[in-house]
N, C-alpha and C positions, 0 to 999 in steps of 0.2 A: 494518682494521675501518671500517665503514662510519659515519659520525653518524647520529645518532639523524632520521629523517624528515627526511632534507637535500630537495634539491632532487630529486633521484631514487628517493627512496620507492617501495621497490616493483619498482621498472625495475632488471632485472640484465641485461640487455642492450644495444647499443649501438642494436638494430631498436627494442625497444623502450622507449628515450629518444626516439629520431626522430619513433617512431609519437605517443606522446604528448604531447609539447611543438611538435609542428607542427599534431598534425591532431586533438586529443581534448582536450584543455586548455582551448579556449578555443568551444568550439560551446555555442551556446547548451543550457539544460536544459528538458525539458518532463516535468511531472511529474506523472504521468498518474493517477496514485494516491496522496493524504494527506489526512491526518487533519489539516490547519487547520483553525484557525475561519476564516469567513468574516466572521464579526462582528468578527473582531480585526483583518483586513485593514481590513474600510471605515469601522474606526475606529480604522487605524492607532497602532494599539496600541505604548506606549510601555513601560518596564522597569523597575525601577528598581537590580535586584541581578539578577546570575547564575542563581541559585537560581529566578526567576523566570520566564528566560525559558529555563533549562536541565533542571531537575526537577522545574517543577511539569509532572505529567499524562504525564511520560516513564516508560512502564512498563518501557521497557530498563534505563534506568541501574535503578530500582526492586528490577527482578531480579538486577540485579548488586549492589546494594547487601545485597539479604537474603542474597546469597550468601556475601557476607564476612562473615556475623553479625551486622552492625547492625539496632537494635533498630527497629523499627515506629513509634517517635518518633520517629525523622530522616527517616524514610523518607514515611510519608503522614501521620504523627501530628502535633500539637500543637511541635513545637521550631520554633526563630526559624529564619529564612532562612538566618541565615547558619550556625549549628548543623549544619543538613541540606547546607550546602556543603560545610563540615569535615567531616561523616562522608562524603560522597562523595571527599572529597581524599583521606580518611586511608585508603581501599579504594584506591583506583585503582595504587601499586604489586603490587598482590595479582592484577589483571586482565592479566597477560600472556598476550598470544595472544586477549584479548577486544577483538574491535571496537572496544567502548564507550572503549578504551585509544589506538585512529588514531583513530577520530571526534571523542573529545575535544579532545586534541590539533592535529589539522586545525584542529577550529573556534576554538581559541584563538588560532591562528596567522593565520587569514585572517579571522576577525573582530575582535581585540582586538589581531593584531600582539604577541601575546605568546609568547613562546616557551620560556617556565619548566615543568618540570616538575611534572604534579600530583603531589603529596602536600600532606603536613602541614604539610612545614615550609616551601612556598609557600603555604599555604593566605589567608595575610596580604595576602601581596604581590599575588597574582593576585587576591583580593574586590578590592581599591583598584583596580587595575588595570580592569578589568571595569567596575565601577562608576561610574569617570571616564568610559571610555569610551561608557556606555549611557545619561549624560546627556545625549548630543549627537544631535540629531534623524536623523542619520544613520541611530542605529542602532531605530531603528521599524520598527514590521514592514514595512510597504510598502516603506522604502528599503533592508532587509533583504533581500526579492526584489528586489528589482530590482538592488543589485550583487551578487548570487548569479549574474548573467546566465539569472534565469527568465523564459521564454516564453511558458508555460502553466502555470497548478495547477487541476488536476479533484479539488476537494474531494469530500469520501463526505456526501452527506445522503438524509436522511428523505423519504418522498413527500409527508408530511404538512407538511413544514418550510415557509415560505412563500417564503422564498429571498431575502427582503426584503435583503439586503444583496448578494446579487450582483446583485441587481439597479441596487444605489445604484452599486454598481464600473461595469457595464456605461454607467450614465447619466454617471457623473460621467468616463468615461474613462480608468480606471484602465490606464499601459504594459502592464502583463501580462495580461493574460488569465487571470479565474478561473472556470472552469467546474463547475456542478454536474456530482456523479455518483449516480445513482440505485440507493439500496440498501434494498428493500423487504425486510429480514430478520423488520424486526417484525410487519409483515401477515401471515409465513406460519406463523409459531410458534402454532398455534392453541389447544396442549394448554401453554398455559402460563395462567395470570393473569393480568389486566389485557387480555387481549385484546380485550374487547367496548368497553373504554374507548377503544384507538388505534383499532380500529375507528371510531369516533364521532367521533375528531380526524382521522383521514384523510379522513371522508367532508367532515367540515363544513370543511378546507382548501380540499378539491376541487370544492366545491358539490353534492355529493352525498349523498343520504338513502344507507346502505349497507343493506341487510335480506337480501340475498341475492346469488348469485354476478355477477348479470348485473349489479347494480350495484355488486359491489365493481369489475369488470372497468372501467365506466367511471370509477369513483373512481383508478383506475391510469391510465386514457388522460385523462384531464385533467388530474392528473399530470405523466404526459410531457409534454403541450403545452408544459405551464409549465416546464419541465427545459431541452425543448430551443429554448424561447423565447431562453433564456438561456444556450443553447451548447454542451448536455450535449452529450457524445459517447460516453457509456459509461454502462453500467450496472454493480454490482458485487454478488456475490452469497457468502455464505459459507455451504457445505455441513457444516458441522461433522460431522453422522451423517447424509450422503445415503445414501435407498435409494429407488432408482426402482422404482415401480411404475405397470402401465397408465393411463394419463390416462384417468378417464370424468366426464364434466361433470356428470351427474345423480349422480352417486358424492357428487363433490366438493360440489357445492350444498347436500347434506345435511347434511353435514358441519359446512360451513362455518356453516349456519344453528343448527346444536344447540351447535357453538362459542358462536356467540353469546349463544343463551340461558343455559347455564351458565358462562360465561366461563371456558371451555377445559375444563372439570371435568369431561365425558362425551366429553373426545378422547382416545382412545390414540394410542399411536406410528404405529401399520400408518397410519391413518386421516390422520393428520399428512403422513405421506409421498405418501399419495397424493393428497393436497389439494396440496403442495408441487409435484409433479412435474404436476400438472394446469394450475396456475398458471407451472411453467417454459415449459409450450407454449404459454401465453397469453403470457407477457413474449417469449418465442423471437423469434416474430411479430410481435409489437409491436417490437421491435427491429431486424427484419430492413426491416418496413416505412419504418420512421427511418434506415436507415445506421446504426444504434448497435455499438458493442463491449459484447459481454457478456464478464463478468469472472467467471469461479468461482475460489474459492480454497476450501482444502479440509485434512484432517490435521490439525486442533487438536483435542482435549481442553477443554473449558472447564469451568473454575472446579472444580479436582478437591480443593481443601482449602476443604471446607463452613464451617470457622467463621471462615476469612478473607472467603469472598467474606459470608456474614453481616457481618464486621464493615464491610467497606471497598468490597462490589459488585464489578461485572465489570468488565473491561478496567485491572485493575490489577497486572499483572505473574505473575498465576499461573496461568496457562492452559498447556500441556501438548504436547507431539505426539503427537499420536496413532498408532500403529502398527498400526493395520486399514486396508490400502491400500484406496482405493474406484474405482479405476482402472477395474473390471469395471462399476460402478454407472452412472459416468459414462458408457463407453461402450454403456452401455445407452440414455442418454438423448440423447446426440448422437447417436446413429444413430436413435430418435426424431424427432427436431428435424429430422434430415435428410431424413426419408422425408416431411415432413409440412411442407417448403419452411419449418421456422422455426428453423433453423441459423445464425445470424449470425456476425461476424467474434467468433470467443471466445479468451479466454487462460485459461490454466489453470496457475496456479500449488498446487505442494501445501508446506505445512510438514514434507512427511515426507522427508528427502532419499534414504533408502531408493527412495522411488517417483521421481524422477529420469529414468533409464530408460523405467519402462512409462507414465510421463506423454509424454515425449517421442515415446515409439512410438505413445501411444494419438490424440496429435496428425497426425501423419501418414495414420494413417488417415481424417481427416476434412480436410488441409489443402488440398485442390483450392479454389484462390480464382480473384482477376481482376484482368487488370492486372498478373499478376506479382508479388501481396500472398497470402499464404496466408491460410486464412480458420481455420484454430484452430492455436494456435502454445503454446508455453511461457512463461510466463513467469519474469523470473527470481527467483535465490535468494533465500526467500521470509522472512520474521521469523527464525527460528531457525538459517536458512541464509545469512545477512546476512552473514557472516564471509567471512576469507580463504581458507582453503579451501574453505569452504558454496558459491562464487561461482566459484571456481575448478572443484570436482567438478562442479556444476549445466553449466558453460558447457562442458567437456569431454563430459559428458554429452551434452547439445545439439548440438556438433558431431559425435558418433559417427552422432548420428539423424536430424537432420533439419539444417535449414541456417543456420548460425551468419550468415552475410550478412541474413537477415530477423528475427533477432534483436531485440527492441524496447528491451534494454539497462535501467536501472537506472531505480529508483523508490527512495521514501521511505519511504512509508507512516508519516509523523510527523506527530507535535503541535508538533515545534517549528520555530522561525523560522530557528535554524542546525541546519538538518542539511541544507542544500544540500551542503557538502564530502562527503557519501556519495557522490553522485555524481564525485568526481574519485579517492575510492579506488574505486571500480567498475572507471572508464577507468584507472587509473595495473593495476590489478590486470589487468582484459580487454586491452590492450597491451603487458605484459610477456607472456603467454600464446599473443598474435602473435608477439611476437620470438622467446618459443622455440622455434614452429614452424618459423621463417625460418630463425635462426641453427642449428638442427639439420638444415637442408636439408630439411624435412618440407612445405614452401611456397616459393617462389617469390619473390625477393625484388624485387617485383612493383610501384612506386612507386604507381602509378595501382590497384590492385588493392587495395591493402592502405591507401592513403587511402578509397576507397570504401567495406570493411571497418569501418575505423574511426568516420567521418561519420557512418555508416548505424548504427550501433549505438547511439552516443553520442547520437545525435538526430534524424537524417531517418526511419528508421525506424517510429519511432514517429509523427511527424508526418505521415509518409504512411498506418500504419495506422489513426488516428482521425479521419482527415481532418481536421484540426487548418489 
């Protein structure tokens, strides 16, 4: 029997031991997609319990936690810090086979050097533990990147945001590289509330009166200036309910204008959609003009228990996958985008791991790129397909279709300061899945082959496709 996450975690092969303690271990991370503050970086944000820098704002562990029955007080409610640790401790033997159960774990190990198991009746030991540890300047968020071995972080912000702290990074010289990513969700939501307000903060971010389409368009391209001032290389976009319709300018202008004046209150859905897909062909462009990576992600459900997201808002663990693939949608609008030169380099990840497959297929129909870089690729296992097998099917899947060597390999998509170790279960997981190919004779046991496999996945890849 094996120990529990010894040194070979994961690796049931002897290829892949090789593959990953030579050539995937120690490559640097570029992390091309999370949810950081940027304010917490250039103010190196300090901890002072676990709890703090583990479950405040972490909607996974959240999910995990309401799923073992704990109550709404430990979780986003009123209990003390350390309260909401103990009821995470006293869950976590209940979570086998949950991510949240190697990632904790990992992070206890290679952050705190501790290697006790959570529950309850560590729960003592590991706060003290933790605690000692996060007094030492060491453990701040910037020295927190930086012995993570990170490269790059493309944080998600606002167009309206002013960027004033990546900015202070880029002045003051910050080793890692933090770069904005540009996520215009809220500009396009027009049939909701409060729209005519962001309206008003985007324009006056961007030095722009907004009244109509032509000037929201430049309130976006001054925007960008400012985005890619400071490094952006990607844009990110979430489809929740895409449905492509005709792009017409004079359509959309109207639209856009009666938005305004009612603050969303005379926009239906049909009308939304096609102000959204008007606006796709406008960002398309704008993006292909930049170099930028356009990012769709797609399949969520949100906020389907009305009197939670009432009590607590969105983005806090109860959002859904959704099962109406939009695969058909999409490829409505990248062949769009394509006939009308504004197709940029895109990835398309879906929450739904059903669609897997016709995601991957639907990407090869669009991936003739240059240079040897395909220009719409997969991305991988996405929030609810984070797991070991979600990563394992997804990258099986990927090879069946299209070409596992262009692979751009793992992201975070987190709030927190440790959750660098996802990326070493990715590689520890993507490298035993080399070895069984090898060790079954299904590959080639190919040194120089299957080191470029690896490199390339774990992190050239990606720093070749965003030009990083």
């Amino acid at each position: 029997m094996r120990a529990f996450m010894d040194r070979d975690f994961l690796l049931s092969s002897e290829t892949a031991r090789r593959l990953f303690h030579q050539y995937a271990k120690d490559q640097p991370i570029i992390d091309y997609h999370c949810h950081l503050s940027p304010e917490q970086i250039a103010k190196d944000q300090r901890y002072s319990n676990i709890t703090e820098v583990w479950l405040y704002g972490d909607h996974y562990k959240w999910r995990a936690m309401r799923s073992c029955g704990i109550s709404e007080k430990y979780i986003t409610g009123d209990a003390s810090d350390f309260e909401k640790f103990r009821a995470y401790c006293a869950c976590m033997p209940k979570l086998i086979g949950n991510p949240l159960y190697h990632w904790s774990h990992l992070e206890l190990r290679r952050y705190f050097d501790c290697e006790l198991i959570l529950n309850e009746q560590n729960c003592d030991e590991i706060w003290r533990i933790t605690a000692e540890k996060l007094s030492q300047p060491a453990m701040s968020a910037r020295n927190l990147i930086v012995r993570s071995g990170v490269e790059v972080i493309g944080t998600t912000d606002d167009p309206s945001d002013s960027l004033a702290y990546h900015a202070q990074l880029k002045e003051e010289g910050f080793a890692v590289k933090v770069v904005p990513t540009f996520r215009p969700d809220k500009g396009l939501a027009l049939h909701k509330k409060g729209i005519r307000d962001y309206i008003r903060a985007l324009g006056e971010a961007n030095g722009v009166e907004i009244t109509d389409l032509s000037s929201l368009y430049k309130a976006y391209q001054n925007a960008l200036d400012r985005f890619c001032a400071l490094g952006c290389r990607a844009a990110d976009h979430g489809l929740d309910t895409f449905r492509f319709v005709m792009p017409n300018e004079y359509h959309a202008n109207e639209i856009f204008t009666r938005a305004l004046q009612s603050d969303g209150k005379d926009v239906g859905e049909e009308e939304t959609a096609l102000f959204v897909s008007q606006m796709l062909r406008f960002f398309g462009k704008e993006y292909v003009r930049r170099g930028m990576v356009m990012q769709l992600h797609f399949g969520v459900l949100r906020n389907p228990n009305d009197q939670m997201f009432r009590a607590i808002g969105p983005d806090t663990g109860y959002d859904i996958i959704r099962g109406t693939p939009l695969t058909a949608e999409l490829a409505r609008l990248l062949n769009y985008l394509d006939h009308y030169d504004g197709l940029p380099r895109t990835i398309l990840y879906s929450l739904n791991g059903a669609e897997n497959g016709a995601v991957a297929s639907l990407c090869g129909a669009f991936a003739g790129g240059e240079d040897g870089v395909p220009r719409v690729v997969q991305g991988s296992a996405w929030w609810f397909q984070d797991h070991l097998d979600g990563m394992r099917a997804q990258m099986r899947s990927l090879a069946s279709l299209a070409s596992m060597g262009d692979f751009l390999g793992m992201l975070t998509d987190s709030r927190s300061f440790l959750s660098y170790p996802r990326h070493e279960y990715f590689r520890r997981i993507f490298c035993d899945l080399l070895g069984q190919w090898v060790e079954r004779g299904e590959y080639p046991n190919d040194e120089q082959a299957l080191r470029a496999l690896v490199e390339g996945v774990s992190y050239k890849n990606a720093k070749r496709y965003f030009n990083f």
